[in-house]
N, C-alpha and C positions, 0 to 999 in steps of 0.2 A: 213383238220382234225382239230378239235378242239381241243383249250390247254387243259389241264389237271387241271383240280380247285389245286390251290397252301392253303395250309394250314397254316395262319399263325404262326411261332414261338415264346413265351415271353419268355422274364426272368425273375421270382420273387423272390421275397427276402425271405428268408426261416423266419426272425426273425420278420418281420413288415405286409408282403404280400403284398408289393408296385411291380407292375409292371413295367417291360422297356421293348423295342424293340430291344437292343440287349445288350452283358455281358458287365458288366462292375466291377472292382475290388470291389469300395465302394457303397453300397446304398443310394443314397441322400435324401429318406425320414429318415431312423433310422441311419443314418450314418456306418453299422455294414460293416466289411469287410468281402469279399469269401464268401458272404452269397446268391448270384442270382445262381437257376437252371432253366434250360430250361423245359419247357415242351410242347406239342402241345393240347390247351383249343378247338378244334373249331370239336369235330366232334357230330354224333349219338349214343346216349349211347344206343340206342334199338338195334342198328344195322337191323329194323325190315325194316324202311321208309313209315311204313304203315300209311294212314290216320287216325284221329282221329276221333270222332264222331261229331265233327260241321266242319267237310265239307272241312277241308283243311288238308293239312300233318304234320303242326306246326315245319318243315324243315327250315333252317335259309334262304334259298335261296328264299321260295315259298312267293305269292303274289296274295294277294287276295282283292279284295273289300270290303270297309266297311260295305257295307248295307246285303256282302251275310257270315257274319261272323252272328252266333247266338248269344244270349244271354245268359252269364253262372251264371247271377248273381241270376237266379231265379229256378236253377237247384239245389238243395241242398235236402243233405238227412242229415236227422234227426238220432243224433245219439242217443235217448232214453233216453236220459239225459239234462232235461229242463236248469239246470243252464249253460249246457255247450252249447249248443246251444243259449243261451241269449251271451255268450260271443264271441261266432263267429260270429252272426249275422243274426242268424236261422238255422244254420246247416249247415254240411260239402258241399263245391263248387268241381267240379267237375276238375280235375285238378288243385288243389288249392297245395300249401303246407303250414303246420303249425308247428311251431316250437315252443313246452312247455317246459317251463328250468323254475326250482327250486331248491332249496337247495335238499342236501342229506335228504332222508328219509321222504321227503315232500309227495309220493305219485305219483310222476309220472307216475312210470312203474305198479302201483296199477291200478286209476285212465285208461290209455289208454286199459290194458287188459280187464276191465269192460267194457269200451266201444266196444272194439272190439268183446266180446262176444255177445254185445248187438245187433252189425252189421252184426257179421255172418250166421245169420238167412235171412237179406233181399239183402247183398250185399256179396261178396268174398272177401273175409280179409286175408290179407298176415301180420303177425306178424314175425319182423326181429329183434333178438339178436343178438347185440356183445360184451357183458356183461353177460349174464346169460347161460346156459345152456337150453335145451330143458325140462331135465326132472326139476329143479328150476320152469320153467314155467307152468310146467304142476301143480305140488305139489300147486304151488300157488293161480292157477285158482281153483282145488279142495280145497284148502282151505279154497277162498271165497264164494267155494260153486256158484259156476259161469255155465252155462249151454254154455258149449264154444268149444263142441267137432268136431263143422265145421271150428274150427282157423285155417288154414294155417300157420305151424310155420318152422322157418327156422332158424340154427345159424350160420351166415354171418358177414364177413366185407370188402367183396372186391364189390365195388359199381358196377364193370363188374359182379361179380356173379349175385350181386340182380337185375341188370338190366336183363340178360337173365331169372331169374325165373319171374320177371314181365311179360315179353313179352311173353313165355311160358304160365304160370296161367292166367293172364288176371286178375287179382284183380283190384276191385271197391275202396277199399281201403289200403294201405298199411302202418305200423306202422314200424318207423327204429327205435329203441334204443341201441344206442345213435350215435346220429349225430360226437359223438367225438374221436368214436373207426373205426370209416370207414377209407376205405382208397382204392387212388386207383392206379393200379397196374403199371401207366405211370408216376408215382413220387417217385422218389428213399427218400423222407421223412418218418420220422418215422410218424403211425398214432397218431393221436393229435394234430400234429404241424397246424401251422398256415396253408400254404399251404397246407397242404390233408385235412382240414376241408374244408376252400373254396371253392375247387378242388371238393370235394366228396358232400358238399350242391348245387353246380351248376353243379352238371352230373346230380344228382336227382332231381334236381328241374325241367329240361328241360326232362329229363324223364317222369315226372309227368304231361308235358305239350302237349308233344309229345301222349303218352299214355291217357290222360283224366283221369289219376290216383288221389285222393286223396290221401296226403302222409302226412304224422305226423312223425315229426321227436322229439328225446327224448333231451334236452339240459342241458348241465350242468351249474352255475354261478361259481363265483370267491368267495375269503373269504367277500368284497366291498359289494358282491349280485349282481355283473354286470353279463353278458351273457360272458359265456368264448370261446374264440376261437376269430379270427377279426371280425372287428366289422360289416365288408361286408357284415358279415351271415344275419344280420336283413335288408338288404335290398335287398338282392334274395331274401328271403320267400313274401309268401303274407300275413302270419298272425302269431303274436306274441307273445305267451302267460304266462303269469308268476304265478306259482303256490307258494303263499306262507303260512309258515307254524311258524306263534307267537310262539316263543319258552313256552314251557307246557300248550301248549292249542293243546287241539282236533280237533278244527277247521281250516279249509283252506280255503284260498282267491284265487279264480281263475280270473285272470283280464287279460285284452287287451291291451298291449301295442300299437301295429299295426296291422291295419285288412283294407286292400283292399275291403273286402266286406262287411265291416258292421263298426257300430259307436266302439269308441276308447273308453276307459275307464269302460267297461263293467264291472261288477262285477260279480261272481259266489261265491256263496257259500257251503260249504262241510263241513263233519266229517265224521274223522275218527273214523270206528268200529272195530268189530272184524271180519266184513266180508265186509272190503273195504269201500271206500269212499261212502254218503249217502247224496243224494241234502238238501239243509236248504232250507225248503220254506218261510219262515219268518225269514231272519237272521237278523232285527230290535231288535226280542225278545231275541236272543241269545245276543249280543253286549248291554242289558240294563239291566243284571243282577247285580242291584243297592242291594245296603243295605236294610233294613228296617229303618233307620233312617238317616236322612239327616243330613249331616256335611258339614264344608263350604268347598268351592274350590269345589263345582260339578254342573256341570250345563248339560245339555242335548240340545245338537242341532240336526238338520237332515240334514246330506248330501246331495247330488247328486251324484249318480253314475253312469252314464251310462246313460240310461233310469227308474230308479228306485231309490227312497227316502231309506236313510238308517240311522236309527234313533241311533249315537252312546252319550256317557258319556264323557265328556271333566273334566279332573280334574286337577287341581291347587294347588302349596305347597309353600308359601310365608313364608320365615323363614328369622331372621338375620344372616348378613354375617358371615360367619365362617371362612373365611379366609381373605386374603386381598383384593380382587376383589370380588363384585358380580358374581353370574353365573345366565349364563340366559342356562338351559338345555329343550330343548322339543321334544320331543317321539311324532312318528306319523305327528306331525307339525313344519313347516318350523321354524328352528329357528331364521331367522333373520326376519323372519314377526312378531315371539313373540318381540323380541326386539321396533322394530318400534310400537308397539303395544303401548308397556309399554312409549313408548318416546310422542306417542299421548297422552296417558293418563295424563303423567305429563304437558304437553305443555298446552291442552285443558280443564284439570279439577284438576288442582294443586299436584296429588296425585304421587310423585314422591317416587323412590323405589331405589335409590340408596345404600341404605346400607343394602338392604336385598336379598337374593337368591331366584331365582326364576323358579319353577320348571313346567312344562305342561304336560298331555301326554291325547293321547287317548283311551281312555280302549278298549280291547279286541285284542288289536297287529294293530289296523287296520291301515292305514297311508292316510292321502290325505292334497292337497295340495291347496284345494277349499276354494275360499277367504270367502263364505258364514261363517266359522266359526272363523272370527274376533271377532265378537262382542260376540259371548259363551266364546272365550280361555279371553277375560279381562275381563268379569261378573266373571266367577271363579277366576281368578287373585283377583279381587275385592274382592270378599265373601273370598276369604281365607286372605286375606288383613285386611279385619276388625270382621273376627271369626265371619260371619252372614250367615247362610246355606240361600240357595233358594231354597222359593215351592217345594216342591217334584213335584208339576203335572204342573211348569213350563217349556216350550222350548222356546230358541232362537237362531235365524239366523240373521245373518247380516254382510255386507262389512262393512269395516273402511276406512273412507279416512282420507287422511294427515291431512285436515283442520278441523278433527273431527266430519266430518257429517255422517251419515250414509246412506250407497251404498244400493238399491236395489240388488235383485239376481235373477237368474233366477227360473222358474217355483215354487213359491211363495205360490201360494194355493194349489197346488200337497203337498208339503211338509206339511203344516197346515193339509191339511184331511190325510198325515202319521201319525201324530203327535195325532189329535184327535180318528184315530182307535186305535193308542195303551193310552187310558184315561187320556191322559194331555188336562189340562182344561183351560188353562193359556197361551199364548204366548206374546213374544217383539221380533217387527219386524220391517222392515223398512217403514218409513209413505209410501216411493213408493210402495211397497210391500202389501198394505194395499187391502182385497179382497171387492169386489162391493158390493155381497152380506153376510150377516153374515155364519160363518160356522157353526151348529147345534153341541152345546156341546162345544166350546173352544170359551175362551175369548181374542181380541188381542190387545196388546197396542201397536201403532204404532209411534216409533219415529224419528226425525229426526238428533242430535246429541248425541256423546256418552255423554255428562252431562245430555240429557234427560234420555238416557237408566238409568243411575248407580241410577238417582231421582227417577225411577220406578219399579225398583230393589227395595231400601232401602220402597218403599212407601207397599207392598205386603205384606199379613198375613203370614208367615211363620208355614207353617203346617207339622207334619209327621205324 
């Protein structure tokens, strides 16, 4: 007679979520006391054992061949929403899960009810509250004025319930908000804690795997902007999305932390209306809503985001010191690259800023942390340094190295033909960077150290 499959038992720490194999008083990761409960992590949230649809039961025991495993990477459906699909990496994967966390009132639970409206027409859409009420969601779909009367809607937080309506309905895809109110029914912890988030993202994530479910889960951040709950959760999921929302601006940033199935740093853009979030096909033109007259401290570079050029305003405020120390403060940009920035300048071209304050930011809330805008955050530094605006129809891109040269960057003429559709006629680039042939409409001056650039700068008709 064969043994009986043994189950193994953990301990985890209610305060940290560090696992042991068996109790012990004190936790040796957070040091907390009486903080380990037992639970048993290893069974079937479906309870169903049925096969999935690529050929094997996705059971922890089963064992299958490489070559007779299909392919899920080219299985995706399009959720009807071009920018959001540019961030997954062409659309939802088929037992995939994705986890979207933004601040409050950013639009998450806006945003996925659009989408699921938009799904429920070609797929079976299971919509799970544990925050709102049924008739909240319904009021809100009518709202937006939403055509969503096929939504599968449920108000749920016990992860055994949803998993039985899963296995039941059979949905295509399924929306939990929020990953932070689940909870399940084999951990005496209150829901939110450390343990019933982990707990409750690794029943449904193996849910989602077992089933060939896609699953969207809703996340909350901290006051910091981090992803709140341990930090494990971003490493169950397959895909990580962060919706952020520039405080008094309409607009939103949909981006890719991590994505199993597609490239990282993706960008999405949105605004908000009065009938929910609304794709930016050009969000270059949004992000360069300049003055009419050019003042110093502004200069215009173009990004990389993803797979896509983004064309934002770097602006610069050199004032003298007002206190006892200079500040060096910069918004959107890493502020110790602004530093090192300003320490090349004085090393490689005398122009030292010691007794003045010094301020950077990128207009429109946007944030990145791509070396390509070196050489724009010290040209505006500079122009607002000696009160001399630059061209209005000039752009510039370029790394800074320590020795004062200037770094090539990647995809060099993609950005240039960004630059020249939206009518700048003007660029300083890097001599690497320099394209074969000319670009039709924009002029480029290519240099090799930053005492070239600042000579090429000052050498330019300044026009508005």
């Amino acid at each position: 007679m064969p043994k009986a499959k043994r189950t193994a038992t953990v301990f985890v720490c209610t305060e940290c979520g560090s696992e042991f194999t068996k109790w012990q008083g004190r936790c040796n990761s957070c040091g907390a006391w009486n903080t380990l409960k037992e639970f048993n992590p290893g069974h079937d949230v479906t309870g169903s054992g049925r096969k999935s649809s690529l050929g094997y039961s996705g059971t922890e025991d089963s064992v299958v061949q490489l070559g007779d495993v299909k392919d899920v990477v080219g299985i995706r459906t399009s959720t009807n929403f071009a920018e959001f699909d540019r961030v997954l990496g062409g659309g939802l994967v088929k037992g995939s899960v994705i986890l979207l966390a933004g601040d409050p009132g950013a639009g998450k639970s806006t945003l996925l009810l659009q989408i699921a409206a938009a799904l429920c027409h070609q797929e079976k859409t299971l919509y799970v509250s544990g925050e709102e009420s049924l008739q909240q969601i319904a009021n809100r779909a009518r709202r937006l004025r939403l055509d969503a009367e096929q939504i599968l809607l449920a108000s749920l937080t016990s992860v055994e319930q949803i998993a039985e309506l899963v296995v039941k309905e059979n949905p295509g895809i399924v929306v939990v908000d929020s990953i932070q109110v689940m909870h399940t029914d084999d951990l005496d912890n209150m829901p939110g804690s450390v343990t019933q988030v982990r707990e409750s993202a690794t029943r449904l994530t193996h849910l989602a795997k077992q089933t060939q479910t896609a699953v969207i889960f809703v996340g909350h951040v901290t006051k910091e902007g981090n992803l709140a709950g341990p930090k494990v959760l971003e490493h169950i999921i397959d895909c990580f999305i962060m919706l952020d929302s520039p405080a008094g601006s309409r607009f939103r940033t949909l981006r890719s932390v991590k994505n199993r199935f597609g490239a990282v740093n993706e960008l999405g853009v949105f605004a908000m209306t009065d009938q929910g979030l609304r794709e930016v096909k050009n969000p270059s033109a949004i992000f360069l809503e300049r003055s009419e007259e050019s003042g110093p401290g502004s200069v215009v570079t173009v990004l990389w985001e993803g797979t896509r050029p983004l064309l934002v305003e770097i602006q610069a405020l050199v004032d003298e010191v007002q206190s006892g120390y200079p500040r060096r403060v910069a918004v959107g940009l890493d502020s110790q690259r602004l530093s090192m920035q300003l320490a090349i300048m004085h090393r490689h071209c005398g122009i030292t800023l010691n007794d003045q304050d010094v301020f950077a930011n990128v207009t429109g809330g946007v944030r990145t942390n791509e070396t390509a805008t070196d050489l724009a955050t010290i040209m505006a530094v500079y122009s607002s340094f000696r009160s001399r605006p630059s061209p209005r129809e000039l752009v510039v891109f370029g790394e800074l190295g320590l020795t004062g040269e200037i770094r090539p960057v990647p995809n060099g003429q993609e950005r240039l033909r960004e630059a020249q559709k939206h009518g700048f006629t003007q660029a300083i680039i890097p001599f690497a960077n320099q394209p074969k042939k000319p670009i039709k409409g924009i002029e480029t001056y290519p240099v090799k150290t930053l005492g070239d650039a600042l000579e090429t700068l000052t050498q330019l008709p300044i026009s508005n």
